[in-house]
N, C-alpha and C positions, 0 to 999 in steps of 0.2 A: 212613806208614800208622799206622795207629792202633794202641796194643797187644792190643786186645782183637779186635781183627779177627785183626791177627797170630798169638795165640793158635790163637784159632778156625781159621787157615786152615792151622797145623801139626798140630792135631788131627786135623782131614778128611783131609788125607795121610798121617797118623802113621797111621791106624787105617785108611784103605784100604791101604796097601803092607801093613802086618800083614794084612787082609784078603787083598790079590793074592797073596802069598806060600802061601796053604794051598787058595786056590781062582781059577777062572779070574774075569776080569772080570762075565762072563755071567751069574754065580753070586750075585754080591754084591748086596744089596739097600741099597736106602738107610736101611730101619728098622735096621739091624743097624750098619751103619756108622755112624751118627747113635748109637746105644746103646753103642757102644765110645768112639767121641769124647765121648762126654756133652752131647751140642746135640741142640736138635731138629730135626726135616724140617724146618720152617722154617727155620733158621737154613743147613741144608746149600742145601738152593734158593736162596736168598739170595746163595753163591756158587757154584754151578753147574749148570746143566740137566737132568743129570742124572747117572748114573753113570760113562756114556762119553765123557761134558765132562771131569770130575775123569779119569780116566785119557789123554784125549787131552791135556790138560794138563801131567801128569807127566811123559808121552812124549815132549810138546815139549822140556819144560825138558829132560832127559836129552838130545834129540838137542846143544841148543843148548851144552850144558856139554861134550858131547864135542868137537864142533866148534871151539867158545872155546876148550880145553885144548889145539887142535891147532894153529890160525891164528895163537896167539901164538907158535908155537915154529915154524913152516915156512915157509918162503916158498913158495908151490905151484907146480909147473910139472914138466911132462913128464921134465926130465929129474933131476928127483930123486925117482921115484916109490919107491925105497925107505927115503929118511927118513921120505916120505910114508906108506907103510905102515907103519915101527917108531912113530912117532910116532901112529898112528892104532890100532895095538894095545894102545900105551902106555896112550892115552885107556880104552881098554875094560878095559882093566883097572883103574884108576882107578875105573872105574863098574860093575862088574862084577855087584855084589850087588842093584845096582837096575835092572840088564842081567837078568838071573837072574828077579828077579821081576815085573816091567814087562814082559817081551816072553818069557814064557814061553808053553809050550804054541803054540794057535793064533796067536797074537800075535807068534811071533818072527821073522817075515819082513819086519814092519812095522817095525823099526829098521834093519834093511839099505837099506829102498825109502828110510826118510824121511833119514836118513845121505847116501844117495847124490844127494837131491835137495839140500839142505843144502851141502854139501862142492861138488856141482857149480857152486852158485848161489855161494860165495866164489870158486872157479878162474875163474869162469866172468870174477867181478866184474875180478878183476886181470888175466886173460889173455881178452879179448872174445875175440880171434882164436881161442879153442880152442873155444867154443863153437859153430862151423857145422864143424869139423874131425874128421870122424865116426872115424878112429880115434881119436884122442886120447876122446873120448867113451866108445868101446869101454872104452880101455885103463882111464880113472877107474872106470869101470863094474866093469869086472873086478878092480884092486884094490881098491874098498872093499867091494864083494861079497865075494870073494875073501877078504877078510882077516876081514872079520865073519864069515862061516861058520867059516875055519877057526880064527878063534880061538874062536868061539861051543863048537864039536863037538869042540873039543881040550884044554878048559877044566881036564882032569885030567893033562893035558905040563906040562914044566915052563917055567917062560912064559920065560924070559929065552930057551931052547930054539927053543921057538912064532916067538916073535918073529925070532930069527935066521933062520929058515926061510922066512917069511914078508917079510922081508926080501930076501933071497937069491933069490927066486922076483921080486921086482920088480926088483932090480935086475939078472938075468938079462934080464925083458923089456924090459928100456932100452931095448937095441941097436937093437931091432927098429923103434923108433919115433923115436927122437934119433938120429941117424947121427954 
């Protein structure tokens, strides 16, 4: 890619997360963003549609890095749902500050849904058979949920704490499902 695109396309995200950070998505206009980055409306069009392009964007990439951070270190399958879950709080912590401001306010339920589609669609890849196997579906369900609220709403525990916990509560529901 060119430098001067690349420039330009760190700018646009540099100066919208400064932006999401103090106000919702909703809020932010592209004359403002475009005057903090120092490009014009032109040049912001140029790379995205609009506002909610540039943030579903960011979103993506954040699901996609948490995801990456975790498939290179787990092998997935039912019966290690709690490396599954230390290993996926790990992730969130890792990304926490642009967890925080990405998926703030109205916005924060949309990292759980898009997480849980993400994460199902890699198990899903390596273990077909889990895919029509409606508990196991449950169960992923309920640990990346599970884990993204409580570590989202607990974000002031102390995380090696969080995580243990979190931990502990998946590999409590092994039993139930791995015989």
């Amino acid at each position: 890619m060119d430098i001067r695109i690349e420039k330009t396309e760190k700018a646009i995200r540099n100066a919208f997360i400064e932006l999401r950070s103090k106000k919702p998505v909703e809020k932010i206009t592209v004359k403002e963003l475009c005057q903090l980055a120092y490009i014009n409306k032109s040049t912001f069009y140029s790379h995205y549609e609009d506002i909610y392009a540039l943030s579903d964007a960011l979103e993506l990439e954040t699901v996609a890095s948490i995801t990456s951070s975790i498939s290179r270190s787990y092998e997935y399958s039912a019966e290690n749902l709690d490396v599954f879950t230390r290993e996926l709080c790990l992730a969130f912590s890792a990304h926490t500050s642009l967890i925080n401001i990405l998926f703030s306010g109205k916005e924060k339920s949309r990292l759980a849904g898009r997480l849980e589609t993400a994460i199902k669609e890699l198990v899903f890849r390596k273990y077909p058979e889990y895919q029509n196997n409606v508990e196991i579906n449950i169960l992923l369900s309920y640990c990346i949920q599970g884990a993204y609220y409580a570590y989202v709403n607990n974000q002031s525990a102390d995380v090696d704490t969080l995580i243990q916990v979190i931990e502990n509560i998946a590999r409590t529901l092994k039993p139930l499902y791995c015989p």
